[in-house]
Backbone as a ProteinNet text record, in pm:
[ID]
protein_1_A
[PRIMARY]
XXXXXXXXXXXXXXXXXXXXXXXXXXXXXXXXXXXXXXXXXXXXXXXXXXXXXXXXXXXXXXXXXXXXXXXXXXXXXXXXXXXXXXXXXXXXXXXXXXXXXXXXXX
[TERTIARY]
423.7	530.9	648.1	721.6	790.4	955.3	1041.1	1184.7	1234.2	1342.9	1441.4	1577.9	1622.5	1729.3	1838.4	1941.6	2071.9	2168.1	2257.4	2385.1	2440.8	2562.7	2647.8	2777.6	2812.1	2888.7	2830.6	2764	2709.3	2718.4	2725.5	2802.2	2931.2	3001	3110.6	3181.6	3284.1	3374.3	3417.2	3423.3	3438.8	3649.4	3716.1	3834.5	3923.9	3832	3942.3	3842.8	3816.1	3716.3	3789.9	3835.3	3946.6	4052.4	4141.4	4255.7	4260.7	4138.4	4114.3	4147.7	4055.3	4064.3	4175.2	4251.5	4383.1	4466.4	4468	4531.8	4547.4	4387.9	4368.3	4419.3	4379.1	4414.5	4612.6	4643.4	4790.9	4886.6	4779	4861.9	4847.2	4730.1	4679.4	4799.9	4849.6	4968.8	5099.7	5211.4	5300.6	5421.3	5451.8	5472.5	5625.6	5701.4	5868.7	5828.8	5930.9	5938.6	6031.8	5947.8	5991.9	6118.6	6224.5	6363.2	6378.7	6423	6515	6645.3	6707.1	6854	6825.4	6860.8	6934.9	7098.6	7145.3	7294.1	7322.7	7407.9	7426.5	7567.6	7535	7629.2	7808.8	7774.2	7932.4	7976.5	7879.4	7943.8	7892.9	7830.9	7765.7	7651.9	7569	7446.8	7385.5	7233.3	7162.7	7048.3	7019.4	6931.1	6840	6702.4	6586.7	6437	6342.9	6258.9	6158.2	6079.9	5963.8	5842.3	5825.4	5704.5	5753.3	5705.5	5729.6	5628.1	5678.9	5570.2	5471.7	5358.1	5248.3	5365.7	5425.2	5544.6	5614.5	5695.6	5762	5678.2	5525.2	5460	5373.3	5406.1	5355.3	5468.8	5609	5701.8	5832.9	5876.3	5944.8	6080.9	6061.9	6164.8	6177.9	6317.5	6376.8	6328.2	6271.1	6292.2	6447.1	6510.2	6657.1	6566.1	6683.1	6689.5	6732.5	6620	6630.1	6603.7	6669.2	6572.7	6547	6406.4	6324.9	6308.1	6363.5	6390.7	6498.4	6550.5	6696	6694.9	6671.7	6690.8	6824.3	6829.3	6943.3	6966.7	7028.8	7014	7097.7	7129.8	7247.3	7315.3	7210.8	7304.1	7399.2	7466.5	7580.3	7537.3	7543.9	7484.8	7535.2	7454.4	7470.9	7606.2	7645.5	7794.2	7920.9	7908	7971.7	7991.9	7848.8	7755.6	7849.2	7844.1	7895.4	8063.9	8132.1	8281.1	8296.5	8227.1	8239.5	8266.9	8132.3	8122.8	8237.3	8278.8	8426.1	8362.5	8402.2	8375.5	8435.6	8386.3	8460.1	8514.2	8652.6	8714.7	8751.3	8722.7	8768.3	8873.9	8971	9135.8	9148.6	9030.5	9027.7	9110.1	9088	9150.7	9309.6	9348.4	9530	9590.6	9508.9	9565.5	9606.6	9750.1	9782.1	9776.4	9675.7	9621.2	9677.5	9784	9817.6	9967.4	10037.4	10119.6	10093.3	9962.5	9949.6	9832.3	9806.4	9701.7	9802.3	9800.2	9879.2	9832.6	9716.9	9667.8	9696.1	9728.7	9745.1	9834.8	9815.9	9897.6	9970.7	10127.6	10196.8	10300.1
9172	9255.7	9236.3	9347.7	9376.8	9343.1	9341.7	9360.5	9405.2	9496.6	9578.9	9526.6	9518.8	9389.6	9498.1	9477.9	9579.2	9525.9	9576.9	9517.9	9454.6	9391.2	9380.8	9478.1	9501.9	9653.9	9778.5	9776.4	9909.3	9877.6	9750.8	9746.1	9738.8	9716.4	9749.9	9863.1	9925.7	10047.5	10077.9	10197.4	10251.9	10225.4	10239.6	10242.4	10336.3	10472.4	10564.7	10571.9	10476.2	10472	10374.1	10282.1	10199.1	10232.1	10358.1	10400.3	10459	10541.2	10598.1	10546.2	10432.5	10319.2	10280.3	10247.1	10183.4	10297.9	10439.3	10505.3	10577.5	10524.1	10549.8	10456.9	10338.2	10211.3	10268.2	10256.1	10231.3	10399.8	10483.6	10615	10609.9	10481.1	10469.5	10325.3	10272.8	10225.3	10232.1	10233.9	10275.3	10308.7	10406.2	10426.7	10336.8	10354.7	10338.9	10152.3	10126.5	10022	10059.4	10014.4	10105.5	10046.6	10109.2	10045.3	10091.7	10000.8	10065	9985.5	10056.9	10023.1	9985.9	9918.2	9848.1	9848.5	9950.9	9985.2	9880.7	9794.4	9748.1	9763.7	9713.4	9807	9757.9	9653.8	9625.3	9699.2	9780.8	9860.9	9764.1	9704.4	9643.1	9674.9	9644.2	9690.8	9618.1	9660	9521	9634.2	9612.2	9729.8	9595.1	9667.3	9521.4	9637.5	9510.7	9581.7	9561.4	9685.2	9651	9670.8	9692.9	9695.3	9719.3	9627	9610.6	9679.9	9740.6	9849.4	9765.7	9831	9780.6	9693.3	9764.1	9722.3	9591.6	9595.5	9514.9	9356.9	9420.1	9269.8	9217.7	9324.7	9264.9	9201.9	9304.9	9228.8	9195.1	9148.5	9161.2	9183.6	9326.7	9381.5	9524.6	9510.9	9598.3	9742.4	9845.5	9985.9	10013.4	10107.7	10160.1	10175.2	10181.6	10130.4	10297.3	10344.6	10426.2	10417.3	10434.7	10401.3	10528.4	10505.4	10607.8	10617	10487.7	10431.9	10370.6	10446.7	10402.3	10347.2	10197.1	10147.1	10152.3	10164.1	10122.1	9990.8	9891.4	9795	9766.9	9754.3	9775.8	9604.6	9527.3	9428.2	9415.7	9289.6	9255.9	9201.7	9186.9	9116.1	8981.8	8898.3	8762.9	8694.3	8764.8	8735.4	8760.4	8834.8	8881.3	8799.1	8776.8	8715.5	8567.3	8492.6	8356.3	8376	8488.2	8491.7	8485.1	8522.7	8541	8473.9	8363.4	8209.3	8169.2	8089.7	8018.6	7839.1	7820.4	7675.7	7576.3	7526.6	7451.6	7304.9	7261	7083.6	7024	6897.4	6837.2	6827.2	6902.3	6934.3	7044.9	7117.2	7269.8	7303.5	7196.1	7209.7	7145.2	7084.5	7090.5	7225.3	7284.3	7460.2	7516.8	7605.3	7693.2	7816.8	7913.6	8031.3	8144.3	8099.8	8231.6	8300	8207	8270.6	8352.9	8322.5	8365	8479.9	8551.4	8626.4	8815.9	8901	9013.9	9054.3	9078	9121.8	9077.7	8926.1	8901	8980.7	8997.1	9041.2	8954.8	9021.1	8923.3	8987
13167.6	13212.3	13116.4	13054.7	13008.5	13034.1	12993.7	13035.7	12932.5	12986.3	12888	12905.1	12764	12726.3	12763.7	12861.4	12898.8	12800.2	12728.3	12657.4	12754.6	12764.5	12797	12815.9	12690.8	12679.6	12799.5	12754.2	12854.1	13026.4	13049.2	13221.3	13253	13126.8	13158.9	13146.1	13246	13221.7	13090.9	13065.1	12937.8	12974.5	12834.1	12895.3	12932.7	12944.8	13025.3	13125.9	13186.2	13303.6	13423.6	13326.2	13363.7	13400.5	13355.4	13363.2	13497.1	13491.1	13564.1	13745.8	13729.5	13858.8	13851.6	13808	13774.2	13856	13823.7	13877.7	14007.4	14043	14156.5	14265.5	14202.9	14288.6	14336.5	14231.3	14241.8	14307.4	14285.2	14411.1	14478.2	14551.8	14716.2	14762	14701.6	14713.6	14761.4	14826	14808.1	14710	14636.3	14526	14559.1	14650.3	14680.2	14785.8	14722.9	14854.3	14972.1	15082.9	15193.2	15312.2	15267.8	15375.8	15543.2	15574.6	15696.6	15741.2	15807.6	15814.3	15986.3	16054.7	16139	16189.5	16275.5	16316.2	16480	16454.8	16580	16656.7	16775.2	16877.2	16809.3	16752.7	16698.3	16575.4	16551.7	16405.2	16305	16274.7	16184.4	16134.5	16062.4	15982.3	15893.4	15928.6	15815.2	15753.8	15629.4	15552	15509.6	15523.8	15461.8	15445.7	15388.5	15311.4	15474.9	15532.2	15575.9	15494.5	15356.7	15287.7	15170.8	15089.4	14933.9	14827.8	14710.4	14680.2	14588	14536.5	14396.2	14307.4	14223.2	14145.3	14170.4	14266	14331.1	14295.8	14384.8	14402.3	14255	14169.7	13999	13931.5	13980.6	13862.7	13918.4	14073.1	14118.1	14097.7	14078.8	14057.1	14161.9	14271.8	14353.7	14334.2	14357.8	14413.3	14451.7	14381.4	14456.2	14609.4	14665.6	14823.8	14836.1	14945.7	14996.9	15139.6	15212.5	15366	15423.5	15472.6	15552.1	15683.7	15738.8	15898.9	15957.4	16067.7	16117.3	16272.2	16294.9	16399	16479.9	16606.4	16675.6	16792.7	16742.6	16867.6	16898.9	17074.5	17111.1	17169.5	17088.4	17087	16977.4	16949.8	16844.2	16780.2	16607.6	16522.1	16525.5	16405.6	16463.1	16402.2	16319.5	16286.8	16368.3	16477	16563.3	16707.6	16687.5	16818.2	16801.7	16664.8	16626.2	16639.4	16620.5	16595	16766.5	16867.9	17039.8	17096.1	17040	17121.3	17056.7	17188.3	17172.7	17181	17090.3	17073.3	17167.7	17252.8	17372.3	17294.9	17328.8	17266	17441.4	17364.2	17487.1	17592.9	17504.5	17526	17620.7	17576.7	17665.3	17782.3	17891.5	18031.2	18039	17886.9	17840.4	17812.2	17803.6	17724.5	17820.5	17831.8	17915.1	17840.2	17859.1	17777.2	17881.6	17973.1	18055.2	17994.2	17904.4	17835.2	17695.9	17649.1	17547.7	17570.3	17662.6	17690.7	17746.8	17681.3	17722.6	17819.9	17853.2	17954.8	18133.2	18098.4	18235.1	18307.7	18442	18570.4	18609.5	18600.8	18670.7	18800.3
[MASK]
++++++++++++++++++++++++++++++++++++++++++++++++++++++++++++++++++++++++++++++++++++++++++++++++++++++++++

């Protein structure tokens, strides 16, 4: 029994055979990296990536920021959230905060 000697060359892709795949691969990709913005109830805002494109993850380098998705949450962001909380001191119950408060009823 016989055998027929295959090149090597000849199993591999020719190179616009390659390009070819290459280009296919990478339009089934997401061409943009994909944003969305985040609006919270304090007037604040956070913009972030939910999916990073082909590109991105070869040469990390940013896509201009376009966002395609606009969340709304009607809590307060966390910078806001931290300026709220009032930090309690031990002194706390020395403070008379009824002269310095406009609102009170008198």
């Amino acid at each position: 029994m016989t055998y027929d000697t295959v090149k090597t060359t000849d199993l591999e892709p020719r190179a616009h055979h390659k390009r070819q795949l290459q280009s296919l691969v990478t339009c089934r990709r997401s061409a943009m990296c994909e944003w969305y913005r985040r609006n919270y109830a304090c007037g604040h805002h956070f913009t972030g990536a939910s999916e990073w494109c082909y590109r991105y993850s070869q040469t990390q380098k940013r896509c201009k920021v376009v966002v395609t998705q606009v969340d709304y949450d009607s809590s307060v962001c966390k910078s806001c959230m931290k300026k709220s909380a009032k930090t309690q001191v031990p002194w706390e119950h020395m403070i008379d905060r009824s002269k310095s408060d406009p609102n009170r009823d008198e």
